[in-house]
C-alpha positions in Angstrom: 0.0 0.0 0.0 1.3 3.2 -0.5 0.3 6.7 0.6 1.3 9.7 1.1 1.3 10.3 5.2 1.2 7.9 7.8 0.2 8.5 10.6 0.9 5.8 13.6 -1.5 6.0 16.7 -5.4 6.4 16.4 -5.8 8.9 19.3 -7.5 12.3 18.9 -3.9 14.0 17.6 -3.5 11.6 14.7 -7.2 11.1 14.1 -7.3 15.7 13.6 -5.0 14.9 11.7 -5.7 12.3 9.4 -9.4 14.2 9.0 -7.3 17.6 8.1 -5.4 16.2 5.6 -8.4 14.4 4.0 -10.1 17.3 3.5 -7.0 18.8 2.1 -7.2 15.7 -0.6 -3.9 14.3 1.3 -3.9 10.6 1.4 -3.4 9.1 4.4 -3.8 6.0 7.0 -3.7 5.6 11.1 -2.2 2.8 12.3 -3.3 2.2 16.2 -2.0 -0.9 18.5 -5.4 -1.3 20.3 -8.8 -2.0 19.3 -11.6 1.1 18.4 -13.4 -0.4 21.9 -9.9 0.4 23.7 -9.0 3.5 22.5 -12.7 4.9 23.2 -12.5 3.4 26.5 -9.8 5.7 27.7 -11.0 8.5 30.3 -9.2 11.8 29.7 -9.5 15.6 30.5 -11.8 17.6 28.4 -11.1 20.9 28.5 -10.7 22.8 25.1 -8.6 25.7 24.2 -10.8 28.3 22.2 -8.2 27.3 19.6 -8.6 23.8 19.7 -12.0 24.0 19.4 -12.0 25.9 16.3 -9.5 23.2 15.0 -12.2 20.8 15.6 -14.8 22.8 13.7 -12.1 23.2 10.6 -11.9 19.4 10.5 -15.8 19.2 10.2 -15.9 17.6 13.7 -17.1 19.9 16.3 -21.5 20.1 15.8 -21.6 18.3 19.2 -18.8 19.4 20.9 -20.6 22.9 20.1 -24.0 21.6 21.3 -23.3 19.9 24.1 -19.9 20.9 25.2 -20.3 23.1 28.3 -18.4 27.1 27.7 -16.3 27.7 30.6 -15.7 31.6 30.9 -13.3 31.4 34.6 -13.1 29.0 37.2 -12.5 28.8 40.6 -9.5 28.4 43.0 -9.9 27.4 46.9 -6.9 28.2 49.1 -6.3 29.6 52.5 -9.9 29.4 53.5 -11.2 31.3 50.9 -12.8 30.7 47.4 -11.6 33.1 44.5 -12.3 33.1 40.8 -10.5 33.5 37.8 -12.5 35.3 35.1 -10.9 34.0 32.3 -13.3 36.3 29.8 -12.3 39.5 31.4 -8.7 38.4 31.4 -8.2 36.7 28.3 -9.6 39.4 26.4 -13.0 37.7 25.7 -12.0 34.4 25.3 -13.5 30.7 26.8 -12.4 27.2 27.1 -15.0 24.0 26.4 -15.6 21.5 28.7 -15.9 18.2 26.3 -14.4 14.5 27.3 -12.1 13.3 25.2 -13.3 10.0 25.2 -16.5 12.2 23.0 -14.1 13.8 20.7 -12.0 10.9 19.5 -15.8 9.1 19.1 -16.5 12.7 16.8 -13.3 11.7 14.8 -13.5 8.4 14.2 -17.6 8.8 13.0 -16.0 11.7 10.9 -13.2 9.3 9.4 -16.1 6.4 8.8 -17.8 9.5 6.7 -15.0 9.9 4.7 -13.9 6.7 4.1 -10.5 6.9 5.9 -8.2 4.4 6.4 -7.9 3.5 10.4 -6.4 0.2 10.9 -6.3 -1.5 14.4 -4.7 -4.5 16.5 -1.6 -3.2 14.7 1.8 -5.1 16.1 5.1 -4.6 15.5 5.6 -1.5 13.9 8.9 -0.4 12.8 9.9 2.9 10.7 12.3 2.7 8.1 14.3 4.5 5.9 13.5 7.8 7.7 16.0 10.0 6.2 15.6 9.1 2.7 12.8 10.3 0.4 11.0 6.7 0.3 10.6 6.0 4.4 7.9 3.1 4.8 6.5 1.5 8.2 5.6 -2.2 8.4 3.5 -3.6 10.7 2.2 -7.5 11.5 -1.3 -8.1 11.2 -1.9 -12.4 12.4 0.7 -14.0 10.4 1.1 -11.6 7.5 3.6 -8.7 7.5 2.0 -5.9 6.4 4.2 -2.8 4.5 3.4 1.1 4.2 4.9 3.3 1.5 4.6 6.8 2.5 6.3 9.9 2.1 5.9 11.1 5.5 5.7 9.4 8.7 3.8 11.1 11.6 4.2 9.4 15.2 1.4 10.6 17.3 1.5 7.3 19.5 2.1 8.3 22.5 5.1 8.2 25.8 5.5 4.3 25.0 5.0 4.3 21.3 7.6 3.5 18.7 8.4 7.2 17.3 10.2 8.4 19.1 12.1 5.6 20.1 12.8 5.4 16.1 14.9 8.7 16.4 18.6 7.6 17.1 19.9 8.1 20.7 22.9 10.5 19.7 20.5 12.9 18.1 17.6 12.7 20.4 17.4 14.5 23.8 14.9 14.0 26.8 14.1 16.5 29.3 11.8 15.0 32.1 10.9 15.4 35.9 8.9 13.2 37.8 6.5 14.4 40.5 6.1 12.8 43.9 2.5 12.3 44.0 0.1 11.2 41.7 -3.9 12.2 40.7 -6.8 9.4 41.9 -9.7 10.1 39.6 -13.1 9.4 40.0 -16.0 9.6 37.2 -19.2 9.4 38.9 -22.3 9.7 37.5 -23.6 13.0 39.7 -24.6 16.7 39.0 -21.2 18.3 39.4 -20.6 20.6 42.8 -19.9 23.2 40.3 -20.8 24.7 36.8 -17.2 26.0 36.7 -13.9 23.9 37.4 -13.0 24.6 41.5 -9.3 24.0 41.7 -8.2 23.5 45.5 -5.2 23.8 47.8 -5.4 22.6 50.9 -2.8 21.5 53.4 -3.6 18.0 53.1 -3.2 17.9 49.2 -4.4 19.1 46.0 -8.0 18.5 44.7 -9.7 19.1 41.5 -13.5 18.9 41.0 -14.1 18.6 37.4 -17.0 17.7 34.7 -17.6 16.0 31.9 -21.5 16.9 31.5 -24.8 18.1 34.1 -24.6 14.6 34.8 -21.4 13.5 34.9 -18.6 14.6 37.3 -14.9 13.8 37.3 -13.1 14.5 40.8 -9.5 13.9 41.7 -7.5 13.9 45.1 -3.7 14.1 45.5 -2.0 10.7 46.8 1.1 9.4 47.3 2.7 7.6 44.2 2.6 4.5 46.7 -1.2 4.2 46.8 -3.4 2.1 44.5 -7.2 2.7 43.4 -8.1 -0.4 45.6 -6.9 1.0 48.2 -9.7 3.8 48.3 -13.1 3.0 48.7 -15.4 5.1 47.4 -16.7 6.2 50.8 -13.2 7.3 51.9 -12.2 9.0 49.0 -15.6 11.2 48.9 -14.7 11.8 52.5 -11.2 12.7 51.7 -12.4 15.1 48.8 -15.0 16.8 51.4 -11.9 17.6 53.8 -10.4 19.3 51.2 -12.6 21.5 49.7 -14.1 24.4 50.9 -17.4 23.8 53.3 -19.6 25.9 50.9 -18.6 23.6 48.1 -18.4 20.0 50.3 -21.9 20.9 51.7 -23.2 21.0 47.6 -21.0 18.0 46.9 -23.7 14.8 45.4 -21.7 11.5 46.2 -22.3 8.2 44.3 -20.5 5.0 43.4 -17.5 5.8 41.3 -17.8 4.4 37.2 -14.0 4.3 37.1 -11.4 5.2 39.2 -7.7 5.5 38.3 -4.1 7.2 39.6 -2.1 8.6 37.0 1.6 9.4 38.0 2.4 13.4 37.4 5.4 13.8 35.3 7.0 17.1 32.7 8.8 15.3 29.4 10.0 16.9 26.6 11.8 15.2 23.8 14.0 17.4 20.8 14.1 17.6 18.5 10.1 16.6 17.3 11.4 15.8 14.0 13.8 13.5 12.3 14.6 13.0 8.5 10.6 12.1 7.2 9.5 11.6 10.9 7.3 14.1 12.8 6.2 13.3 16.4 3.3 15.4 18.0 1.1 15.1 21.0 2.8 12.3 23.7 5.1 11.0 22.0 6.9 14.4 22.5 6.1 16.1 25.4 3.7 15.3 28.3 2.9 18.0 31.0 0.8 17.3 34.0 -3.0 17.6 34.4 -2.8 20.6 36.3 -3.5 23.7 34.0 -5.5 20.7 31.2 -2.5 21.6 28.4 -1.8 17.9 27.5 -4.3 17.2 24.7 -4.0 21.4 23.7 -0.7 20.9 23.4 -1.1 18.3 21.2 -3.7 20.3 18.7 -0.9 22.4 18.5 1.6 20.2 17.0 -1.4 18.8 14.5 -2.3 22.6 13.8 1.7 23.2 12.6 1.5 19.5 10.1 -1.4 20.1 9.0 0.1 23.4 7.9 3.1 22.3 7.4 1.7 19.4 4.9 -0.5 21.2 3.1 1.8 23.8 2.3 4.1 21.6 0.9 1.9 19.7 -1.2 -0.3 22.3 -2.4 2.3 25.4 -3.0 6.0 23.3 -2.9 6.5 25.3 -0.2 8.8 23.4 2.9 8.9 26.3 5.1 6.4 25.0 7.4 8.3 20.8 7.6 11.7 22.3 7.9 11.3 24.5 10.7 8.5 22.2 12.2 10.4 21.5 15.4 11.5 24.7 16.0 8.0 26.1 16.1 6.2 23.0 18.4 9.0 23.0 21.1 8.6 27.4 21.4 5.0 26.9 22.1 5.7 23.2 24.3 7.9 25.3 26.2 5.8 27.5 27.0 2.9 25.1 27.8 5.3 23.1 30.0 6.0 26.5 32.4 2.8 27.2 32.7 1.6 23.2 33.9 4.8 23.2 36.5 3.5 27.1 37.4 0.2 25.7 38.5 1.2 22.5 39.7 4.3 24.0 42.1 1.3 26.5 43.3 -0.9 24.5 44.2 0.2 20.8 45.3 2.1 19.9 48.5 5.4 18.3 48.3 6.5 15.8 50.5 10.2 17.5 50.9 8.4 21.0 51.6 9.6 23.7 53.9 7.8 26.3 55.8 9.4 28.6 53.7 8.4 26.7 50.4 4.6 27.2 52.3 5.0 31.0 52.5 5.8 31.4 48.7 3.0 29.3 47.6 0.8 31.8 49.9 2.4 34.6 48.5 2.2 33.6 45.0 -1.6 32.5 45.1 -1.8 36.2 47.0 -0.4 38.2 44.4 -2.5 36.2 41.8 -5.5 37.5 43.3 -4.0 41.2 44.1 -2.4 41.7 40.6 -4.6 42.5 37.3 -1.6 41.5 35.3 -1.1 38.4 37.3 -4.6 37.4 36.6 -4.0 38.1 32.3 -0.9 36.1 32.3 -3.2 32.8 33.8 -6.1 33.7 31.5 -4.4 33.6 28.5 -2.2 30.5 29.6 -5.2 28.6 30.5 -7.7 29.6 27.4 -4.5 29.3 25.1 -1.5 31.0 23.5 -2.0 31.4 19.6 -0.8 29.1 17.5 
């Protein structure tokens, strides 16, 4: 088979993609590891960059996440007994993130791939890039007993921290930045009315919390534990009890408990790879960079990488013009940078570490003080959190 991008790993990043190009008249295919079931069975943050969302809406995708995606214009953030809000539309100079699951946007891309007849192919094993610096790269792939080949002129890696992208890029050229965080996120989806119609971030001396939604009737919640604890190890009744010690008592006594739906830790931890692109190999999304939760820039930064190829691509094979593939890397890592301050900014605010200091306690009560004090402060959050342009 031949054509002329593929694209390895059916997530939201390479799916955009794929459905960009296609509408470009680009021929491409997604090769995923996992089954369609899997991959839509994966509970992730929601929350959309004004940006991203008009990504989705370029890509034909986003009638639903416009009809039912909730508009988030500030949110709220709990520290040192009191409860203060960030007006992201006064700050951000009008602008608004969208509350939408990811688990619903993926589903929105692959029903807009089926439309379109794109190729998605999954149960995928053993996928290995070749030839990357020549003009003729190709990716192979076993399928049962049959080894399957790809002819392509690009090769786009959006597969994730584990996939086989990045590790495709030789160790002499490629270098990883990362930092590990001592303390992880338990998750909880519930099926309740959320405590809140805007996100209620909270810092509190005996950890971080998050109360989250996904819809009026679903609610995502979150608790910071120790990387030692597992999901088993919380019941739901003590980790709705844990959630109400930490949140302020005008927002526990609204809190609607319920048995959880799924319930999860995920490890917090900064990674950047460089450079993002090697010979005909691209990588975007995970497979590059990963920030923490805190600040919801992991899938946004992500749309940014698949706003830059699809640019980048289109350019080249509509005008001839290479600008946008050569200087590729140069352009994702400014803006991944600059997502990746702003995630350890929030998370260093608002977390307690383990190795803290009463003075480490003063600064993070000074810095969430001069947040709240400083008009500037509060513009610099806004447009971090609603989106730098692209």
């Amino acid at each position: 088979m031949k054509v002329q991008v593929c694209i390895i790993g059916g997530g939201p990043s390479g799916l955009l993609l794929s459905q960009l190009l296609h509408l470009q008249g680009i021929d491409t295919i997604v090769l995923e590891k996992y089954s369609r079931d899997h991959v839509l069975a994966r509970i992730r943050a929601g929350v959309l960059e004004h940006g991203f969302a008009r990504l989705m809406r370029e890509a034909q995708c986003g009638e639903r996440m416009d009809r039912e995606g909730e508009i988030h214009k500030g949110f709220h953030i709990a520290h040192d007994g009191v409860l203060d809000h960030v007006d992201l539309h006064k700050y951000s100079g009008g602008n608004s993130v969208i509350v939408y699951g990811q688990t619903e946007l993926t589903r929105d891309l692959y029903e807009a791939r089926d439309r379109l007849g794109g190729k998605v192919v999954h149960n995928v094993e053993d996928v290995t890039l070749h030839d990357l610096k020549s003009g003729a790269p190709f990716v192979t792939y076993r399928s049962g007993d049959q080894t399957i080949r790809i002819d392509c002129e690009y090769v786009v890696g959006a597969d994730g921290f584990h996939g086989v992208s990045r590790k495709s890029i030789p160790p002499d050229v490629l270098r990883e930045y990362e930092k590990v965080y001592p303390f992880g996120w338990l998750g909880v989806l519930s099926r309740t009315r959320p405590v809140s119609p805007e996100l209620v971030y909270a810092k509190h001396e005996r950890g971080f919390a998050l109360c989250s939604l996904r819809s009026q009737v679903l609610s995502r919640y979150y608790i910071q534990v120790p990387l030692t604890d597992k999901p088993e190890e919380w019941p739901d009744d003590a980790f709705w009890a844990e959630l109400k010690r930490r949140l302020p008592e005008e927002v526990a006594g609204r809190l609607i408990t319920g048995p959880s739906i799924e319930k999860s830790i995920a490890p917090l931890r900064s990674f950047v790879a460089e450079p993002m692109q090697y010979g005909r190999l691209f990588l975007a999304g995970d497979a590059a960079h990963i920030v923490p939760p805190t600040g919801a820039r992991g899938l946004n930064s992500a749309a940014s990488d698949i706003y830059y190829l699809y640019h980048a691509l289109s350019a080249h094979y509509k005008k001839g013009d290479d600008t946008g593939l050569d200087g590729y890397s140069q352009k994702a890592l400014a803006r991944v940078w600059k997502a990746q301050r702003f995630s350890w900014w929030m998370t260093t605010m608002l977390h307690r570490f383990p190795d803290r200091i009463p003075y480490d306690d003063h600064l993070q009560q000074t810095e969430l003080s001069y947040l709240f004090s400083s008009e500037t402060a509060m513009r610099l959050l806004a447009e971090n959190y609603v989106g730098l342009p692209f």
